[in-house]
C-alpha positions in Angstrom: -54.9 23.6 -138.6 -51.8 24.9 -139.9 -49.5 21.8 -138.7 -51.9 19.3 -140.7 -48.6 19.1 -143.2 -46.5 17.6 -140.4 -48.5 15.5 -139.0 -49.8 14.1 -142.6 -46.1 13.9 -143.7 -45.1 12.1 -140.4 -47.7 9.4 -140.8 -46.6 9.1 -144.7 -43.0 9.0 -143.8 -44.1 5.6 -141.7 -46.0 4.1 -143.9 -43.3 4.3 -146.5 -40.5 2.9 -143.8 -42.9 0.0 -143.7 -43.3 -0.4 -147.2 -40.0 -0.3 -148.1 -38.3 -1.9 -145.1 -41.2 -4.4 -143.9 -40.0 -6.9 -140.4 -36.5 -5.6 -141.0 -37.7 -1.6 -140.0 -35.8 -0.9 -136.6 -33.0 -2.9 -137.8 -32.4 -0.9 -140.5 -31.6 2.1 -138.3 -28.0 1.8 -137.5 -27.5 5.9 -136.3 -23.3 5.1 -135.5 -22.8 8.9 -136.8 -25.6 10.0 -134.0 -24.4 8.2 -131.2 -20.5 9.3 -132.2 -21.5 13.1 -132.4 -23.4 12.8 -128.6 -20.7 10.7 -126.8 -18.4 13.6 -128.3 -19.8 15.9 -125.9 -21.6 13.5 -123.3 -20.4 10.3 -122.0 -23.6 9.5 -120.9 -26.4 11.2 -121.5 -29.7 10.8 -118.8 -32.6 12.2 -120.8 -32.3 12.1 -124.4 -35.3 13.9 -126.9 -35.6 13.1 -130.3 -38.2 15.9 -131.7 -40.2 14.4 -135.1 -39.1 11.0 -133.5 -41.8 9.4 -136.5 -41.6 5.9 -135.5 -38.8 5.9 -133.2 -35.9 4.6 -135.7 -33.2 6.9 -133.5 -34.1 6.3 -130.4 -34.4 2.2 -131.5 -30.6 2.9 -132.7 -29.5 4.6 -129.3 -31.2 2.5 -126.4 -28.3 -0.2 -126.4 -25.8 2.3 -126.5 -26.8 4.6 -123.8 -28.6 1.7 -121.6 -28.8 4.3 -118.8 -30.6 6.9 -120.4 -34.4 7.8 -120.6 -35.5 8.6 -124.2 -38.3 10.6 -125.0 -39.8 11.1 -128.6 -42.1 13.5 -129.6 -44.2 13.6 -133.2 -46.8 15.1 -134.6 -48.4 11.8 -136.6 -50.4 9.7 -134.5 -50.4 6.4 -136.1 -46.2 7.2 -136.2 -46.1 7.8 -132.3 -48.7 4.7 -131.9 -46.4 2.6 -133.8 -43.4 3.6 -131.6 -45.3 2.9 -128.7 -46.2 -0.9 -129.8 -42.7 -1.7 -131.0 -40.8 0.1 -128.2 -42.6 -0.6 -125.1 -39.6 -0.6 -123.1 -38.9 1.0 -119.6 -37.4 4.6 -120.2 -38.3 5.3 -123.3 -41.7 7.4 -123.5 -43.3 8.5 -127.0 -46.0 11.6 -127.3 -47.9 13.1 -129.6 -47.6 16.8 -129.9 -45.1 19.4 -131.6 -42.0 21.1 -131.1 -43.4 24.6 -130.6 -45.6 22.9 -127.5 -43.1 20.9 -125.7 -44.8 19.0 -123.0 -41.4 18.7 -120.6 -39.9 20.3 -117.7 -37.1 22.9 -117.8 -33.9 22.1 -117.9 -34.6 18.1 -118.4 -32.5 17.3 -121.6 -29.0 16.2 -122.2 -29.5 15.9 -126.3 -32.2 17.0 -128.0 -32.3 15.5 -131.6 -33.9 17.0 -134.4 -33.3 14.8 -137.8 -35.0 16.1 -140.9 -37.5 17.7 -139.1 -36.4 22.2 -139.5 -38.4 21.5 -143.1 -41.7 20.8 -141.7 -42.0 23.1 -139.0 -44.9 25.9 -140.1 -42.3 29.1 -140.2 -44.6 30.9 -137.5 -43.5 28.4 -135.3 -40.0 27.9 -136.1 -38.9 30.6 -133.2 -41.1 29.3 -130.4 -39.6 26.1 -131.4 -36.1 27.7 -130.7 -37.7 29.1 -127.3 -38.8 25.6 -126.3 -35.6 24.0 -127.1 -33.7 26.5 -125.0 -36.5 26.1 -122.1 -36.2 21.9 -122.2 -31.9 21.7 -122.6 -30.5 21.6 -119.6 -26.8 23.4 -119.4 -24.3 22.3 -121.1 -26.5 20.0 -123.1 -26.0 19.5 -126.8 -28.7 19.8 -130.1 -28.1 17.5 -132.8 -29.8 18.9 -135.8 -29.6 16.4 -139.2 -30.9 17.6 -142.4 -30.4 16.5 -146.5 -26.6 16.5 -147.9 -25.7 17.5 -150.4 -22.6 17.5 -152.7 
């Protein structure tokens, strides 16, 4: 399958988030900047995505400060969306497995849709249908947040 990258990488990315960050994993995921650059363009959001959501660190981040909203992550590595699912078994916020270029959502259901170092390992055939489905799943007026390496 030409997505077994992602999803490897995704899984990897969580194990090392464990490894390195042990008990204290979701409270090392502050995301001020995130939550700043949404309530600049909605007050309160109602359904919040986060696409390559790995273990759920940004939506963990964002619950108590949108405590209206429903949150939705979506990941290719299973044992990363199985993980979110066991730590963040909360009402209103759902995890999936599956990919960007498949989203499994209505039209028009999104607020913010939240892609955070995630363009990278998207297979470049599917980059565009990714585009499509972003367009298909953001409701009007809704924002995309898109996070990626800085450099100086």
């Amino acid at each position: 399958m030409d997505t077994k990258i992602w999803t490897e990488e995704s899984d990897r990315y969580t194990k090392r988030a464990i490894k390195l960050y042990g008990n204290e994993l979701y409270k090392n995921s502050d995301r001020n900047e995130l939550f700043i650059n949404i309530r600049k363009f909605i007050e309160e959001p109602e359904n919040i995505l986060d696409v390559g959501c790995s273990f759920g660190a940004s939506i963990n981040a964002l619950k108590d400060k949108f405590p209206s909203a429903s949150f939705y992550g979506i990941d290719p590595g299973k044992e990363s969306i199985e993980m979110a699912n066991e730590n963040l078994d909360i009402e209103n916020i759902y995890f999936t497995n599956g990919f960007s270029h498949e989203l499994p959502y209505e039209n028009n259901k999104f607020d913010v849709i939240i892609f955070s170092m995630v363009f990278q390992w998207i297979p470049r055939k599917y980059l565009i249908r990714t585009i499509s489905e972003i367009d298909r799943v953001l409701k009007i007026g809704g924002i995309v947040y898109i996070q990626d390496f800085l450099t100086n």
